[in-house]
C-alpha positions in Angstrom: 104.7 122.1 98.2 101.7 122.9 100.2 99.2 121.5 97.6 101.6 118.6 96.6 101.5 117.0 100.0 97.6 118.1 100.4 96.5 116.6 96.8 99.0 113.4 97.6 97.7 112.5 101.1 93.8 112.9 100.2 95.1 110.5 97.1 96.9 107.8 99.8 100.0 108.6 97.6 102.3 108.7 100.7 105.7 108.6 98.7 104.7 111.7 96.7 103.4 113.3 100.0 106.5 112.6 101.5 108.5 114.6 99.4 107.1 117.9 100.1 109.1 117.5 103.1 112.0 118.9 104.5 114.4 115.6 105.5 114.5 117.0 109.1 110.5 117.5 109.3 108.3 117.8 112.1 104.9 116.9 112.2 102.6 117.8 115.5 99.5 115.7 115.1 96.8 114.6 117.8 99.3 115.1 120.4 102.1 112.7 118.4 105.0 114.8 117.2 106.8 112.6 114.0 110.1 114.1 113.1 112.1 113.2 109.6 110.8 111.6 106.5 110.7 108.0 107.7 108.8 108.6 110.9 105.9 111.6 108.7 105.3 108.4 106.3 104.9 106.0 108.7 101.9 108.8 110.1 100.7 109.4 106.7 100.4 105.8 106.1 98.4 105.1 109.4 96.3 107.8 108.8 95.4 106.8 105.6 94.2 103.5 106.6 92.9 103.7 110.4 90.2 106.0 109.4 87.6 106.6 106.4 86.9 110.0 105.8 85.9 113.0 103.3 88.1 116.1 103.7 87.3 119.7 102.3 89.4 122.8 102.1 87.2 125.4 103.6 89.7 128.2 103.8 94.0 129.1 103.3 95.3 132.0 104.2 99.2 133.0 104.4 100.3 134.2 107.8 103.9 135.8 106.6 106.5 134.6 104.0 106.9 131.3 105.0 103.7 130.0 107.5 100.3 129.6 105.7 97.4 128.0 107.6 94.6 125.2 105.7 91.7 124.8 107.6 89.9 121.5 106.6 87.1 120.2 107.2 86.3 116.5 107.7 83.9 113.6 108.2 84.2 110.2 108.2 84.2 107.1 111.0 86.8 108.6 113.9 85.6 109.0 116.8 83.3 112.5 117.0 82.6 111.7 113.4 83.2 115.5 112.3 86.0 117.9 112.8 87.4 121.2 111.3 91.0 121.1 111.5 93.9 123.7 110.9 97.0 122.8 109.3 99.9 125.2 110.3 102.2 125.0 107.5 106.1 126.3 107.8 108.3 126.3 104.7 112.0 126.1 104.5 113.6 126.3 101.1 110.3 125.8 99.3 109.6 122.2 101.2 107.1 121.9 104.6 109.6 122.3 107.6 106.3 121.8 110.0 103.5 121.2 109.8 101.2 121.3 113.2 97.5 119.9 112.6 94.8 120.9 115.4 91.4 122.0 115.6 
């Protein structure tokens, strides 16, 4: 699920993204939290509009049997213009339950 939503949201492909979540999802993102399906693809579409930007996997790593950690980095035209960010990844059933993105 975990490379579905990744592969999906560098793509734009929101509906596809969306799936790889749990319905009662929460997402923690730049201090926003977006809980259930509706509310994570009205962030995913935002995000994939407000800003232009490369992202690169730089490094995953699996914590225990259900959290696993991306680390990303990106560059594009928000503000800073570079970041490396961590995407905190818990799985429920074999969907993203949360998913907590910070640098």
């Amino acid at each position: 699920m975990i490379t579905r939503y990744l592969t999906a949201h560098r793509a734009h492909d929101t509906a596809t993204a969306v799936t790889a979540f749990t319905r009662e999802a929460t997402v923690i993102d730049d201090g926003n939290t977006y809980e259930g399906t509706e509310a994570i693809g009205k962030w995913l579409d935002r995000s994939a509009t407000e800003f232009t930007y490369t992202i690169h996997l730089t490094g995953a790593q699996q914590t225990d049997a259900t959290r696993y950690i991306a680390t990303h980095h990106l560059e594009g035209n928000f503000p800073g213009g570079i970041i490396d960010l961590r995407y905190q990844f818990t799985l429920r059933d074999g969907l993203i339950e949360r998913l907590v993105i910070e640098p």
